[in-house]
N, C-alpha and C positions, 0 to 999 in steps of 0.2 A: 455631021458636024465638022465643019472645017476646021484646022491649026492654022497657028500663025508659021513664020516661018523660024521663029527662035523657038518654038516647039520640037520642029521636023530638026533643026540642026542638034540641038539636045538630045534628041532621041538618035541621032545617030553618032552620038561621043560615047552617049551610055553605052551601045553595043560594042563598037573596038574598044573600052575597056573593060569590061567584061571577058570576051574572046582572049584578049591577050592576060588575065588575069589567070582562066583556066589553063592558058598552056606554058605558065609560068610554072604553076602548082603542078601538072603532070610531069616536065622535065627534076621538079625538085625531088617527088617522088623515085622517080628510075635512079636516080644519083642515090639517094638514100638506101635503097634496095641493096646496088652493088657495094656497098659502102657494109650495110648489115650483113650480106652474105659473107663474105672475104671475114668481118669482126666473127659470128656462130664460127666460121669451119676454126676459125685459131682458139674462142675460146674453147672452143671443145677439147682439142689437141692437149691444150694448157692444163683444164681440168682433169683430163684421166691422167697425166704425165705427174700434176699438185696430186692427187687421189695416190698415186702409188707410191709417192714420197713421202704422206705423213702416213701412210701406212707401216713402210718401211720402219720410221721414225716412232710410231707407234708400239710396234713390236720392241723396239729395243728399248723403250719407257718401259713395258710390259717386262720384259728380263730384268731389269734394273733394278722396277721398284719388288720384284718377287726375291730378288736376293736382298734385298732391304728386309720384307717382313720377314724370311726367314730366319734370318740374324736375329732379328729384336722378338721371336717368338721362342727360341731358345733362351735369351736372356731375362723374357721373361719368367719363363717356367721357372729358372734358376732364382730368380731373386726373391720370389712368391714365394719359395719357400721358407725363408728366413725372417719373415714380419713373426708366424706365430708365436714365437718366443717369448715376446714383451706382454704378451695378455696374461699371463698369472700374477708376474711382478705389480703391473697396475691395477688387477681386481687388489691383491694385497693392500698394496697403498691406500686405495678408497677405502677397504676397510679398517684401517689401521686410522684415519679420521674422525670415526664415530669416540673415542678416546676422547682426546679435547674436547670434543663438541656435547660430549656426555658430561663435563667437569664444566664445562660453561653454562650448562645447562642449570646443573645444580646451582652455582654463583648466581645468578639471574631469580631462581626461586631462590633463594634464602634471602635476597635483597630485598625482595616482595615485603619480608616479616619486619620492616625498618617502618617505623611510625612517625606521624605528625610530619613535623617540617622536614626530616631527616629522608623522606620518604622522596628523595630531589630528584631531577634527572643530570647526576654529576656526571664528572670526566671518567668513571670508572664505570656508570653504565653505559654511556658513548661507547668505551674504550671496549666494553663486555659486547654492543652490539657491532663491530668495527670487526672483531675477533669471530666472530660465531657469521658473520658475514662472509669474511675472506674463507674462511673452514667450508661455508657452503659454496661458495664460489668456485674454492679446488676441487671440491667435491663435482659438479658440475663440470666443470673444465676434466675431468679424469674420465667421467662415464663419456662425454662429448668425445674424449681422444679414446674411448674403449671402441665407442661406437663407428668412429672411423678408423678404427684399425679391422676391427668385422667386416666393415663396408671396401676397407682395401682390397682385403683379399679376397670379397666377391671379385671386386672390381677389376681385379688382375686374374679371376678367371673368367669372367666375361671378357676382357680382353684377347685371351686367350682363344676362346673360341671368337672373336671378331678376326683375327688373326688367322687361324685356319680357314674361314669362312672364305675372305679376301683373297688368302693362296690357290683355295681351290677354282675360284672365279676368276683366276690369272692365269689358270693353265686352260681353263676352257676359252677365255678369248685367243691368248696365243694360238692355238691350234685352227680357232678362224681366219684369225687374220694372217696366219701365213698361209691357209691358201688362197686369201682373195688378193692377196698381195699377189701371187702366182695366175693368177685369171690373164686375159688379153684379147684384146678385138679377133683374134680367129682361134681362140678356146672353142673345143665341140661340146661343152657344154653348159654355155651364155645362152641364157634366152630371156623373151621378155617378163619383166613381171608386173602386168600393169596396178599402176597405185600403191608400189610397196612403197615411192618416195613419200607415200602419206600416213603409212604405219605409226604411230605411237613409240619414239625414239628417244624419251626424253626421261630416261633415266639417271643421264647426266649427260654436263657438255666436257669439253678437252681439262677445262681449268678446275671444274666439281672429280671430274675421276679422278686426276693428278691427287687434287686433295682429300679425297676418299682415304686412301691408300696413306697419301702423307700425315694425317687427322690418326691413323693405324695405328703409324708408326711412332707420331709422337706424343700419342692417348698413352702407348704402350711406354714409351720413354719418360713421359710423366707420373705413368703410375709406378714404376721402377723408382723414380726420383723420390716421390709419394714416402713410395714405401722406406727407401732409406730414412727418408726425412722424421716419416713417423717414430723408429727406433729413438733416431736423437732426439724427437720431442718427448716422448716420453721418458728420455733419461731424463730430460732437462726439466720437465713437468715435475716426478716426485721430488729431483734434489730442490728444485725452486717451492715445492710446498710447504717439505720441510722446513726452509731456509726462514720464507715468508714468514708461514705460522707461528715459528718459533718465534720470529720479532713482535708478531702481532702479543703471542702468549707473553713477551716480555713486557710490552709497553701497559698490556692491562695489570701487572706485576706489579709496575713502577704505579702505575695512575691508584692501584689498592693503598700502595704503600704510600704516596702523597696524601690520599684522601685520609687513611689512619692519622696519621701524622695531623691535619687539617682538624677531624675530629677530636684526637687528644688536647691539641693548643685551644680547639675550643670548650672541651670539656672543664680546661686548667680555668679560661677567660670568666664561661660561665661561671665557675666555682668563689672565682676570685669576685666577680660581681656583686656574687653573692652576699659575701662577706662585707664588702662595704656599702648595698643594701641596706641592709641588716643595721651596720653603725649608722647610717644614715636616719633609718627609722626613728632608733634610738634617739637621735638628736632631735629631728624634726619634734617628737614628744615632747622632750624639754621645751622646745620652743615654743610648741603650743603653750603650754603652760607657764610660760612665761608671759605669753601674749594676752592667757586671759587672768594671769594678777596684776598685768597692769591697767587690764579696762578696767577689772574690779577697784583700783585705785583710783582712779578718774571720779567715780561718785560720790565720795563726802566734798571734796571741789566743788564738784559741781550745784551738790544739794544746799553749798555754803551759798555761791554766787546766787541760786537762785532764789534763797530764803531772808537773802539780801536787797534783790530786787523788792522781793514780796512787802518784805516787813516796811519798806522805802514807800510802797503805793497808798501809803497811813499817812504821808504825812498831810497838813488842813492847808487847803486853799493854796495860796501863794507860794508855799513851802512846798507843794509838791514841783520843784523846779526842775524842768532838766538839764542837770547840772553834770559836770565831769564825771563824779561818782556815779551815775548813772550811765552815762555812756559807757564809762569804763565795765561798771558789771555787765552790759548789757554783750560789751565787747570782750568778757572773759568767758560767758556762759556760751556766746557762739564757737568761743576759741575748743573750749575743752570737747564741745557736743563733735566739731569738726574732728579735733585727736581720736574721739571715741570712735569714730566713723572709719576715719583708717583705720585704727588699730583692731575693729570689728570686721575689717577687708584683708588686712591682711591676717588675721584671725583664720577666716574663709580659703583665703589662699593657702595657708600651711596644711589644712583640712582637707583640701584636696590635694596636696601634692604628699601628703599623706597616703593617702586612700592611691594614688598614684605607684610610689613606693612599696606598699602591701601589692599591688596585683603586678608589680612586677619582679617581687620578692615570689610568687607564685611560679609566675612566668620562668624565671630561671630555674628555680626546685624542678616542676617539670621537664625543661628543657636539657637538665644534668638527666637525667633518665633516660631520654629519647637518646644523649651520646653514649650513654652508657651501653643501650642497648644497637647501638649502632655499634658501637669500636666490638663489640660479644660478633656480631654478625661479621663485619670483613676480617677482624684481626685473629678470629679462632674457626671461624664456620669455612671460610671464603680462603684464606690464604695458605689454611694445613692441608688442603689441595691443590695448592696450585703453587707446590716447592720446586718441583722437575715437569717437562716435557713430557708428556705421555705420546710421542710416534715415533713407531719404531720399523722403519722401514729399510729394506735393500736396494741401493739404486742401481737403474737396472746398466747395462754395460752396452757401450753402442759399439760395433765394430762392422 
């Protein structure tokens, strides 16, 4: 098969750019090569020369931070000893609680024996569960601070052995790394050791061991802090319970002695109610009976008009006319039927607001009873306990 000839000159463009294409890319080559050999021999040099510097540099992080833990391992031991002191004072305290909370307790059942309406939820039960709340609450807040004062003084002596742990593993590196810091290209004996650079190293890196060691120090510096802190909290804890409780114990004091007060004004109110009830009754009675000798008056009236009309329906023919008189009786006998009507309504009305009057002449009788037996409950059951403070504690001394 023949070509043309713009075939055969194409084919021979494609060949010299090819050709010169490969010995473009071989010259880049050899350039690269010398280029990468000269960069390996330096970084090499650079790296063993970095290698013996942060070794150097390693070592003395390594002394530095061991006289760090030794320091703060001393100061721990010493300060660990002085937390024990404050756990008798605060089991005390919590015990010295059950007091109040035993006399509120009481209050609360005797309140129970309050009947009918009196049986409310006033400002003195509020004030009774406000009180027995905060009592649990200290309560709580004192086992919560017993329990971390136990857990301190683990906690500072596990630190304690974190501490030893950390020193003993700062004398075993030191003693490596000063002698690989001491190694050198013609040491007799450097050899190789193929695939240690793949060993499992990763215990930590520069910035985890620094903070190993620093996390030691200030675990330990913390729990030191801790521990002062605890003393003064637990001073501040029982004087604050005391202080607390004592207001709480005052305010349900004040709210007894409102409610008494509250009870007696209404024991006087109901009393006094009573009493003009009572006259009230007494009236309402007359008025009945007032009301029914006047209906009873209404009917000879009535019996007249109508036996007027009657004896009128006699008269003959033409003479039965209806005339004035007849209007008029016709228009007296509606008048009086109408008076009897009211006076039959409000008859009814005084009847019931009678019957009114008795159930609430009841109502009161009753309800003097239920204060009676209420002001019996806070003013003699409830407040002959609750004259003084019953806790009696030593607060403890921070130094």
């Amino acid at each position: 098969m023949s070509h043309t000839h713009e075939e055969w000159s194409e084919s021979n463009l494609n060949h010299y750019q090819s050709a010169h294409s490969s010995r473009t890319k071989s010259e880049r080559i050899r350039n690269e090569a010398d280029t990468l050999m000269a960069n390996c021999a330096s970084k090499t040099q650079r790296s063993q020369q970095e290698a013996n510097n942060r070794l150097g540099s390693r070592i003395e992080d390594c002394n530095s931070w061991r006289a760090d833990l030794q320091t703060e391992l001393d100061n721990n031991i010493r300060e660990n000893g002085l937390l024990k002191e404050t756990k008798s004072e605060l089991e005390h305290a919590i015990a010295e609680t059950e007091r109040p909370l035993r006399i509120n307790n009481e209050c609360i059942k005797n309140r129970e024996a309050r009947i009918s309406i009196d049986l409310v939820k006033d400002e003195v039960e509020n004030s009774l569960e406000r009180e027995v709340e905060n009592i649990k609450t200290y309560q709580q807040r004192m086992q919560k601070m017993l329990a971390k004062v136990n857990q301190q003084i683990e906690t500072n002596h596990s630190m304690q052995d974190k501490l030893h742990a950390d020193l003993e593993h700062k004398d075993m590196a030191l003693e490596i790394d000063r002698d690989c810091h001491e190694m050198h290209n013609d040491a007799i004996d450097i050899k190789h050791h193929d695939g240690v650079e793949e060993e499992d190293v990763s215990g930590s890196v520069p910035q985890s061991w620094a903070k190993f060691s620093k996390n030691n120090v200030e675990e330990s510096q913390a729990g030191r802090s801790a521990t002062r802190q605890l003393r003064y909290d637990v001073n501040n804890l029982i004087n604050n319970a005391a202080s607390d409780m004592s207001v709480h114990w005052n305010k349900t004091n004040r709210a007894f002695t409102d409610r008494i007060s509250e009870s007696q004004d209404a024991h006087r109110n109901l009393k006094s109610n009573l009493i003009l009830t009572k006259n009230e009754i007494a009236e309402q009675e007359k008025y009945i009976e007032r009301l029914k000798a006047n209906i009873a008056a209404k009917d000879p009236p009535l019996r007249v008009a109508q036996s007027r009309l009657k004896k009128r329906t006699r008269r003959p023919d033409v003479e039965a006319c209806n005339d004035q008189p007849h209007n008029k009786l016709i228009e007296e006998v509606a008048e009086i039927a109408q008076s009897i009507k009211l006076l039959e309504d409000k008859l009814g009305e005084g009847n019931d607001a009678l019957q009114d009057l008795l159930r609430n002449k009841q109502r009161l009788e009753k309800d003097i009873k239920v204060k009676k037996n209420t002001l019996l409950i806070d003013q003699q059951k409830c407040m002959s306990m609750r004259r003084s403070f019953p806790y009696n504690v030593v607060a403890t001394r921070y130094y």
